[in-house]
PLY file of the C-alpha trace (Angstrom):
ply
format ascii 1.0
element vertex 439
property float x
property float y
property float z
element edge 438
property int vertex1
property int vertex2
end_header
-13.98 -34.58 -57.67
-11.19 -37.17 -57.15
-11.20 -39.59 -53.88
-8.16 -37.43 -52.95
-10.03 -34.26 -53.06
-9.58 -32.42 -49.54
-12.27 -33.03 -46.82
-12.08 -29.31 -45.59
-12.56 -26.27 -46.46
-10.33 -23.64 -44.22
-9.85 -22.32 -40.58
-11.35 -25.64 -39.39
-14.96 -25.59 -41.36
-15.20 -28.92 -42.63
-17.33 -29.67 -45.30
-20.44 -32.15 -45.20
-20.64 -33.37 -49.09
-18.84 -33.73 -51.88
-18.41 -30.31 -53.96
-20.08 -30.62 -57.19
-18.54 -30.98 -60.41
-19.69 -28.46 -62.13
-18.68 -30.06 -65.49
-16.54 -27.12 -66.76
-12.79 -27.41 -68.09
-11.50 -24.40 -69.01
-7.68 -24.07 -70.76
-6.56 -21.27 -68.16
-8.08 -20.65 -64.80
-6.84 -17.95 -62.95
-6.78 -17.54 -58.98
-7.78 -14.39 -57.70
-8.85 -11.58 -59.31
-6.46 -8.45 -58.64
-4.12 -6.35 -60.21
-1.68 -9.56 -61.14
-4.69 -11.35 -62.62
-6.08 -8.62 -64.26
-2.48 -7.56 -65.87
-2.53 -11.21 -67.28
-6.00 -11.16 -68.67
-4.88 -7.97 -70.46
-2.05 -9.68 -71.26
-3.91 -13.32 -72.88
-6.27 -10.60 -74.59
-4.07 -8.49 -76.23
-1.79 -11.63 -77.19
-2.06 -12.62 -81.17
-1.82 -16.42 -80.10
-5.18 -17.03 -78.38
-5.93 -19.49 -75.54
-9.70 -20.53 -75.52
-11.60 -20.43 -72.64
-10.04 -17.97 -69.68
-12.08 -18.13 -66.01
-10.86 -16.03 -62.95
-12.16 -17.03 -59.35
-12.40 -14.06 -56.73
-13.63 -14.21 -53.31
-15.05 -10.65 -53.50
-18.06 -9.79 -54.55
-16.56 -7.24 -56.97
-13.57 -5.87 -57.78
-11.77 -3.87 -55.52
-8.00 -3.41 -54.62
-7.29 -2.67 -50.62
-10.68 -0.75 -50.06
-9.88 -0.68 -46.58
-6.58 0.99 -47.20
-8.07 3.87 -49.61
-6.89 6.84 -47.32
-7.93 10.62 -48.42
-4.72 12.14 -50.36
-2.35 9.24 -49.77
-0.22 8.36 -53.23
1.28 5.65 -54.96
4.98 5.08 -54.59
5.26 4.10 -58.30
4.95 5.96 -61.31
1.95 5.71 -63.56
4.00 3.87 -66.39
4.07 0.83 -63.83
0.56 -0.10 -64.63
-1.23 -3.00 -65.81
0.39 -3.00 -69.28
2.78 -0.19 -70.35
6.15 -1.41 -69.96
5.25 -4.77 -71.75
2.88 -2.88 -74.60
3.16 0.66 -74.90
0.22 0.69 -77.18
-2.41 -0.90 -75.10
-5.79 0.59 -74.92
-5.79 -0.43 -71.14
-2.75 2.10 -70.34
-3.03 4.59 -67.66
-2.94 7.35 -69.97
-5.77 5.61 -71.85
-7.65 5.27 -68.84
-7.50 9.44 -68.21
-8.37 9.90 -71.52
-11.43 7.98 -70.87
-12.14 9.57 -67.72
-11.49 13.16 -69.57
-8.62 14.10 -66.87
-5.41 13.77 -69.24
-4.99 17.25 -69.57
-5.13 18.01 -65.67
-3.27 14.97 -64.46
-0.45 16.55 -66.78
-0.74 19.62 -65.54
-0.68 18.16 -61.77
3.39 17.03 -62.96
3.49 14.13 -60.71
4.58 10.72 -61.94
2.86 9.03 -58.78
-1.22 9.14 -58.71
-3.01 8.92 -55.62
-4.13 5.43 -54.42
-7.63 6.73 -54.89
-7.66 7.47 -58.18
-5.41 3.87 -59.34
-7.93 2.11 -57.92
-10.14 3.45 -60.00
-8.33 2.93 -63.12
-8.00 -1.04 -62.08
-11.29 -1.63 -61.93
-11.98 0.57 -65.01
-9.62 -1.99 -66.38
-11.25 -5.39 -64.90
-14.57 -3.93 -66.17
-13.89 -5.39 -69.48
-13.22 -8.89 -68.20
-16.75 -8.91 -66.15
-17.42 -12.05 -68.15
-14.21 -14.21 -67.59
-14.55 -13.55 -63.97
-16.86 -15.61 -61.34
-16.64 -13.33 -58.36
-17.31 -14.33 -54.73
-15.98 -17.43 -55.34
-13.11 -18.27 -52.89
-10.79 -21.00 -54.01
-10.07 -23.89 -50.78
-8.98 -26.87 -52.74
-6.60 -27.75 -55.93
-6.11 -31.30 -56.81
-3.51 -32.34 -59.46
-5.48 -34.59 -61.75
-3.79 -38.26 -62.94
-5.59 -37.87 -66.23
-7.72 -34.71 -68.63
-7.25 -31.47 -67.33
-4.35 -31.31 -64.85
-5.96 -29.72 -61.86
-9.29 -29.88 -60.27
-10.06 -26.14 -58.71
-12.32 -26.37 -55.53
-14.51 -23.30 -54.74
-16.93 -22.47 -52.20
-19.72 -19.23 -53.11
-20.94 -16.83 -50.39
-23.90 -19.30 -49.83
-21.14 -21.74 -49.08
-22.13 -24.09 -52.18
-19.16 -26.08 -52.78
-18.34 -26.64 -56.50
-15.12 -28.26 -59.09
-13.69 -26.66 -62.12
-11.61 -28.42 -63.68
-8.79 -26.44 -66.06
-5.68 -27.36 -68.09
-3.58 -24.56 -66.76
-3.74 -22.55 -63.38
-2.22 -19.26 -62.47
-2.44 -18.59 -58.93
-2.49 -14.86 -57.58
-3.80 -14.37 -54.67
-2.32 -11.03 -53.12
-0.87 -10.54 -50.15
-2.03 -11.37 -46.11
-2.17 -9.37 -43.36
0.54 -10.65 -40.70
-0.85 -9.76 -37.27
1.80 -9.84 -34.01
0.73 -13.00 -31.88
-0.33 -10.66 -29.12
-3.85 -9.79 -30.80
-4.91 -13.31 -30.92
-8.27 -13.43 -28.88
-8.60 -9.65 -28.66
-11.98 -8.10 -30.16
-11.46 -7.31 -33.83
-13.07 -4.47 -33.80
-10.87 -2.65 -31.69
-7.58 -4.56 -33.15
-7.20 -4.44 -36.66
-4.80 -4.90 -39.12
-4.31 -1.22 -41.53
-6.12 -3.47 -44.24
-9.44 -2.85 -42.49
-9.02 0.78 -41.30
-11.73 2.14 -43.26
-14.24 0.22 -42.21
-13.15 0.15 -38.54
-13.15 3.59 -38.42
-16.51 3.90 -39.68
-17.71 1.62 -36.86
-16.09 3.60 -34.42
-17.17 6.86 -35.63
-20.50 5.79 -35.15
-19.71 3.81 -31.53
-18.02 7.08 -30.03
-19.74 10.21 -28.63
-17.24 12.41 -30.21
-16.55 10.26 -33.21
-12.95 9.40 -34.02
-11.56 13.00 -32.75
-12.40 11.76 -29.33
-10.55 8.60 -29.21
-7.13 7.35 -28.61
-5.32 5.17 -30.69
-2.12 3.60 -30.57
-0.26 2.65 -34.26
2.19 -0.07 -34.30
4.24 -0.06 -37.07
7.50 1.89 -38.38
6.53 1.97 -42.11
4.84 4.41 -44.94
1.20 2.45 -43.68
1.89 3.49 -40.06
3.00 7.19 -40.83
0.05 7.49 -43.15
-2.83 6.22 -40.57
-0.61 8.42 -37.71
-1.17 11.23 -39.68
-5.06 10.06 -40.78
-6.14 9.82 -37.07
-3.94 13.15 -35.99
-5.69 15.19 -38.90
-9.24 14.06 -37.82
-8.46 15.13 -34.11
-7.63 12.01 -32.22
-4.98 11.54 -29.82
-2.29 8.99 -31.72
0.88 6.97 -30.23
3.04 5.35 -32.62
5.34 2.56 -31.61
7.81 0.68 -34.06
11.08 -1.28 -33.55
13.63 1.29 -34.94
15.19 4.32 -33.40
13.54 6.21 -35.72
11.12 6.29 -38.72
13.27 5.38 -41.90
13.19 7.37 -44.70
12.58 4.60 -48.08
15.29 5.06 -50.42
13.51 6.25 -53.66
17.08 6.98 -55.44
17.22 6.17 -59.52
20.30 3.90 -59.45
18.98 2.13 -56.07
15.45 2.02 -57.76
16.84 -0.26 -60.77
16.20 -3.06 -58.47
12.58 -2.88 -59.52
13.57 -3.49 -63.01
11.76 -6.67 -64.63
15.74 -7.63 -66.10
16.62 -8.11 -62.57
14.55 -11.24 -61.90
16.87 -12.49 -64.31
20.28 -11.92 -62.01
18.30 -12.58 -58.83
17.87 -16.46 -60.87
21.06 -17.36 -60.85
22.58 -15.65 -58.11
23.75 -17.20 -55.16
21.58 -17.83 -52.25
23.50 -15.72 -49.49
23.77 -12.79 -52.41
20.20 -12.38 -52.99
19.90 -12.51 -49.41
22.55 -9.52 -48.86
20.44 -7.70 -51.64
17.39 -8.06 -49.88
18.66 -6.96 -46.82
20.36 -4.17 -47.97
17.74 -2.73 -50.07
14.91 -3.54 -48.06
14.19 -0.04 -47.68
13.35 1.14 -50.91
9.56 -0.20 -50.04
9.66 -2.03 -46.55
9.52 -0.54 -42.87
10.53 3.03 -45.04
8.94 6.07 -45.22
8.69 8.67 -47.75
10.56 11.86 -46.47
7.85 14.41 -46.31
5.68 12.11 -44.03
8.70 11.89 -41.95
9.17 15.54 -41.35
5.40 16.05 -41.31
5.12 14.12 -38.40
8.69 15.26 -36.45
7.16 18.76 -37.01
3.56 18.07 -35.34
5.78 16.07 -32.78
7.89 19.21 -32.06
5.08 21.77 -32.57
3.22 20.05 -29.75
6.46 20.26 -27.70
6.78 24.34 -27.85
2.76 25.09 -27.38
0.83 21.99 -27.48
-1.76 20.68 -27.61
-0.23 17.03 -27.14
-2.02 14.30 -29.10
1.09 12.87 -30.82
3.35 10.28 -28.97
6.33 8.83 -30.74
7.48 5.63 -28.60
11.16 4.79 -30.30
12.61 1.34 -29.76
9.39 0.13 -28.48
7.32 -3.36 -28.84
3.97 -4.45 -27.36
4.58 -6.97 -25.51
1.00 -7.69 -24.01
-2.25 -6.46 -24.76
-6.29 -7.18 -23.34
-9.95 -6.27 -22.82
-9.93 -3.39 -20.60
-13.39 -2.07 -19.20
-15.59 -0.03 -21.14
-14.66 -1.31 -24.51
-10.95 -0.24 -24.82
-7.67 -2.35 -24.94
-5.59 -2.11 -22.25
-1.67 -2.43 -23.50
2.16 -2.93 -22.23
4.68 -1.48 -24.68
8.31 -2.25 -23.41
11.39 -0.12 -24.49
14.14 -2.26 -26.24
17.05 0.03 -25.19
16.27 0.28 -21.51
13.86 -2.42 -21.16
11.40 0.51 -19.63
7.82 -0.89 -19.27
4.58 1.65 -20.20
1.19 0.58 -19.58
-2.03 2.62 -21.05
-5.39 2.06 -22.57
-6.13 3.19 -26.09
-9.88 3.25 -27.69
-8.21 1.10 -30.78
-4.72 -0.32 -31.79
-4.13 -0.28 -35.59
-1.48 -2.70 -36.54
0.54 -1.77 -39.57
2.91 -4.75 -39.41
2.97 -5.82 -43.03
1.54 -8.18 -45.15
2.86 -12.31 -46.63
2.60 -13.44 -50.44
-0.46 -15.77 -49.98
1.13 -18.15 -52.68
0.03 -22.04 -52.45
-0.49 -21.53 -48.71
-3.95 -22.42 -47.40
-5.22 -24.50 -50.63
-5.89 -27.82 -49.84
-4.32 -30.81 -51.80
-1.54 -29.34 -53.83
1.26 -29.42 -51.72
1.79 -31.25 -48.25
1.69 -29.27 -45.34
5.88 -29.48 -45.22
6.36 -29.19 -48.63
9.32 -27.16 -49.56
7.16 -24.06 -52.03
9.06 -22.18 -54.57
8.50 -20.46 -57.87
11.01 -21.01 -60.44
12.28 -18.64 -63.16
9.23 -19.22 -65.75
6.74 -18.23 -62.88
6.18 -21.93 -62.28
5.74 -23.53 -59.09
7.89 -25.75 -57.43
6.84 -28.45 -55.19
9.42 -30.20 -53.24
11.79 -29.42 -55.80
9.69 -30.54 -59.15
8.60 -28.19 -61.13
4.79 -28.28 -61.99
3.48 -28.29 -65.42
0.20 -25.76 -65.59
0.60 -24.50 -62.51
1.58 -20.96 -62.14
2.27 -18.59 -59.01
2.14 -14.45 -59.48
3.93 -12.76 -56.37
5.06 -15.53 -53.88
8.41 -15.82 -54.01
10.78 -12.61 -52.26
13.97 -14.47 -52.48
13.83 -15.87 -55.98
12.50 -13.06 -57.80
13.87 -10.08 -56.00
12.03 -7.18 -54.63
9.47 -6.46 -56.78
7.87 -9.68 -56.47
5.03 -8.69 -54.46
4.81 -4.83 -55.74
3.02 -3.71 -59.13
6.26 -2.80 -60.99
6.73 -5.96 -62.71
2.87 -7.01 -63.20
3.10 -6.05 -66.69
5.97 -8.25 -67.84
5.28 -10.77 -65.88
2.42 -11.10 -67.35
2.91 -11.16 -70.22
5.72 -13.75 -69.51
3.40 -15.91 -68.47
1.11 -15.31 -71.61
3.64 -16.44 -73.58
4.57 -19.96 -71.70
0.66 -20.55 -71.19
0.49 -20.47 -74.81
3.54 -22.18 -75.19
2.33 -24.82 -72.95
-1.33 -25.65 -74.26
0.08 -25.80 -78.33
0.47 -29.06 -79.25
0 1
1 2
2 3
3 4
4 5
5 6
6 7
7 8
8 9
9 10
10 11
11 12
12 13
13 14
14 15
15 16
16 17
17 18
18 19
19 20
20 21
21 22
22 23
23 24
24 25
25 26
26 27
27 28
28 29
29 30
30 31
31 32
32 33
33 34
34 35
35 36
36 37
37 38
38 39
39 40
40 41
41 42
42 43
43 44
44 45
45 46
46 47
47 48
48 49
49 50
50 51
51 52
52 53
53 54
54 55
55 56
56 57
57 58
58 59
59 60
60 61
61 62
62 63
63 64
64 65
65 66
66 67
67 68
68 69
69 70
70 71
71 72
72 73
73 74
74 75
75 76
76 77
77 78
78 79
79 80
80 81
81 82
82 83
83 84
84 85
85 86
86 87
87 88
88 89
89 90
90 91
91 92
92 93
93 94
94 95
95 96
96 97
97 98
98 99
99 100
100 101
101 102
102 103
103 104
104 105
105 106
106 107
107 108
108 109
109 110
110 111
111 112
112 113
113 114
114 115
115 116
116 117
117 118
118 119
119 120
120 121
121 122
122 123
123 124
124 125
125 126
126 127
127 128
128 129
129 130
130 131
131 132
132 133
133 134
134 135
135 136
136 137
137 138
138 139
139 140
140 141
141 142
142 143
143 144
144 145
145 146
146 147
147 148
148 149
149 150
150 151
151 152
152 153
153 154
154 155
155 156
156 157
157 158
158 159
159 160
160 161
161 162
162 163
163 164
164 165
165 166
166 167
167 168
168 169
169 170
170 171
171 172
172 173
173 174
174 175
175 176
176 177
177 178
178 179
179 180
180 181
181 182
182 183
183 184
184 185
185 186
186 187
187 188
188 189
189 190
190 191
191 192
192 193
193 194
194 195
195 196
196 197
197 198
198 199
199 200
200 201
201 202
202 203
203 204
204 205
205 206
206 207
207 208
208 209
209 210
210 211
211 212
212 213
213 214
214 215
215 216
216 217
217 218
218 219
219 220
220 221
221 222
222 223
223 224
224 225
225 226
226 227
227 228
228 229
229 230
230 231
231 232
232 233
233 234
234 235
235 236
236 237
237 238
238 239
239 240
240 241
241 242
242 243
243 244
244 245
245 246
246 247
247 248
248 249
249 250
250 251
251 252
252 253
253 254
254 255
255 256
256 257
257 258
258 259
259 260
260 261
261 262
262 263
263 264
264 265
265 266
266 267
267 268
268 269
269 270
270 271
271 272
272 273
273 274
274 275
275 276
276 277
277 278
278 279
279 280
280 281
281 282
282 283
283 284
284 285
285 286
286 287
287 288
288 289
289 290
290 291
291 292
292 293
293 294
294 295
295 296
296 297
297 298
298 299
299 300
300 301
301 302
302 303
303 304
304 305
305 306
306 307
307 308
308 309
309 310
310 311
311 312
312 313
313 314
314 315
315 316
316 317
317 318
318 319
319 320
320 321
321 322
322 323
323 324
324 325
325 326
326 327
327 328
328 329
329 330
330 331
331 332
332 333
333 334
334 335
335 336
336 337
337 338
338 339
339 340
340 341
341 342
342 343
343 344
344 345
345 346
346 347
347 348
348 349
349 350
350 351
351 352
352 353
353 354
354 355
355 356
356 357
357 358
358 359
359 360
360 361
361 362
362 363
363 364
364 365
365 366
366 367
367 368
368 369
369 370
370 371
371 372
372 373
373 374
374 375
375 376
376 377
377 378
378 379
379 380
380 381
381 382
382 383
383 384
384 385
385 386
386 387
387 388
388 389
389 390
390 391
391 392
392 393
393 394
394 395
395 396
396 397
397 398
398 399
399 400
400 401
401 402
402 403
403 404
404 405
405 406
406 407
407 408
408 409
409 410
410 411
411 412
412 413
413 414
414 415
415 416
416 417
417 418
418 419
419 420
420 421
421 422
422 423
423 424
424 425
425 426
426 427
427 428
428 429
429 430
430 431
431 432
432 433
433 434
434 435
435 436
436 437
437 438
């Protein structure tokens, strides 16, 4: 590793030795190890100009795409075609349709007539997918350092494994996808994780408090912050399984997403292309303005479902559903026994409520993880873009070999951090990889 290499490691662990070169250099080494990744090492497979060697780092032990998230009978809000491959090669064997074929439910996903699977099953098909690339992938390997390199290979990648072994790989070309983060409200800092969570985690929480309460989760009491399809969806969860639910969000009411067909072109992959050269305060406008085809919007039957059990509760009860409009935490703490203790304040009227809940799920969204958090690439004010080819840009320079899937809202448009465009991008970024490693 160069002198320059970075002396820590993340969230203030700082590392002892040197990593260890581990005396690999591979042409393409690819960050992360979800559906981005996996759409581009489709993509670099199915390509007639090969690359040679292809590596993927992933900091989980095995695939998996928002485990935590995986709710009984919740659906995608995309339609099958948007998978890995089909709208950049309609004849790949790693299609959706392929994928039911090979699971032998073709015939009754047909016969279902839905364009929209349920998250359940797609995450199924991706790791049917990223089952074929078992080899090119080094999983629970999480990725803390990347040094540009003055001569060879252009980057050194540092990675630590679960035993916290620190090791170098050193590749020509780097393509960076890392998902998105959880944003937590600055409230829960210092509050016991368990009991404030993120919607990422809710499947695992739950299971821990299943087991911690008496009466399981029916018994508990749960507020939901959030005024998007996540929060409606764990609402409803928790309601169905018998708990007594308060959701709070920032709006007068719960939006319902825009899921029109001319509004939905923005999705389109050709659209990165106008969002390129427009001007700055017009893809802003854009952004604002169609922000609710995917964010803080519901879908409409989730909407009504939950005004309905709102209103049935209203005429004979029993109530376990409270809808706080206009509303914000504005402290929460320990409270005795286990619980948090909470202060939600209205907006309108500036009305204070205080109460106690067993758990508070936070569905407050999620940030592109981009460059952010690797050590050495970019000073810590460096100005971070992407440009047009999927490049990044550092302080205005664009950076040979070093690619970014997903980071960049404002460039790109809103499909940036959403599966419709993983398939051309992709294979977008096949093509300058290529492109870039001929001589």
């Amino acid at each position: 590793m160069p002198s320059t290499a970075p002396t820590s490691v993340g969230k203030g662990v700082m590392r002892t030795t040197e990593p260890v070169d581990d005396g690999d250099v591979v042409d393409v080494l690819g960050v992360g190890f979800g559906p981005a990744n996996l759409a581009l090492a489709i993509a670099l497979a199915e390509s007639p100009d090969r690359i040679g060697t292809v590596r993927f780092l992933e900091r989980r032990e095995a695939f998996a795409w928002h485990p935590g998230m995986l709710l009984p009978g919740t659906s995608m809000q995309i339609s099958f075609l948007k998978d890995l491959v089909t709208l950049r090669n309609q004849a790949s064997p790693f299609s959706f349709v392929a994928y039911l074929g090979a699971r032998g439910r073709l015939v009754d996903f047909v016969n279902r007539a839905v364009l929209t699977p349920e998250r359940a099953e797609f995450a199924d098909y991706l790791a049917w997918a990223a089952a074929s690339f078992a080899d090119q992938v080094r999983y629970g390997r999480a990725v803390t350092g990347l040094i540009r390199c003055a001569d060879g290979p252009r980057f050194a990648v540092a990675h630590r494994g679960p035993d916290g072994d620190e090791r170098v790989t050193r590749a020509r070309s780097v393509v960076v996808a890392r998902g998105l983060r959880p944003v937590l409200p600055a409230w829960t800092d210092g509050l016991d994780p368990r009991r404030v969570f993120h919607n990422i985690d809710l499947v695992p929480r739950l299971g821990e408090l299943e087991r911690e309460f008496s009466d399981g989760v029916a018994g508990g009491r749960f507020l939901v912050v959030g005024g998007g399809q996540s929060a409606a969806e764990v609402a409803l969860h928790l309601h169905d399984a018998g708990a007594r639910v308060d959701l709070a969000f920032h709006g007068f009411g719960l939006a319902d997403v825009d899921e029109s067909p001319f509004v939905n072109q923005v999705f389109d992959p050709d659209v990165v292309d106008e969002f390129a050269v427009a001007p700055p305060e017009t893809r802003e406008a854009l952004l604002h303005r169609h922000g609710n085809t995917n964010y803080a919007a519901v879908e409409h039957a989730l909407t009504r479902d939950l005004y309905d059990r709102w209103y049935r509760q209203k005429v004979g009860g029993p109530s376990r559903l409270g809808v706080h409009r206009t509303s914000e935490v504005v402290a929460a703490n320990a409270a005795p026994g286990g619980g948090v203790a909470t202060e939600l304040r209205r907006l309108t009227t500036g009305e204070r409520t205080a109460a106690t809940y067993d758990a508070v799920v936070c569905a407050t969204g999620f940030r592109p993880g981009g460059l952010s958090g690797l050590d050495g690439i970019a000073p810590p004010a460096a100005d971070v873009r992407v440009a047009r080819t999927h490049r990044a840009v550092i302080d205005g320079a664009e950076v040979p070999g070093l690619y970014v899937q997903g980071a960049d809202l404002p460039g790109h448009g809103l499909g940036t951090t959403l599966l419709s465009n993983v398939a051309v991008r992709a294979g977008e970024i096949a093509r300058a990889l290529h492109q870039e490693e001929s001589p």
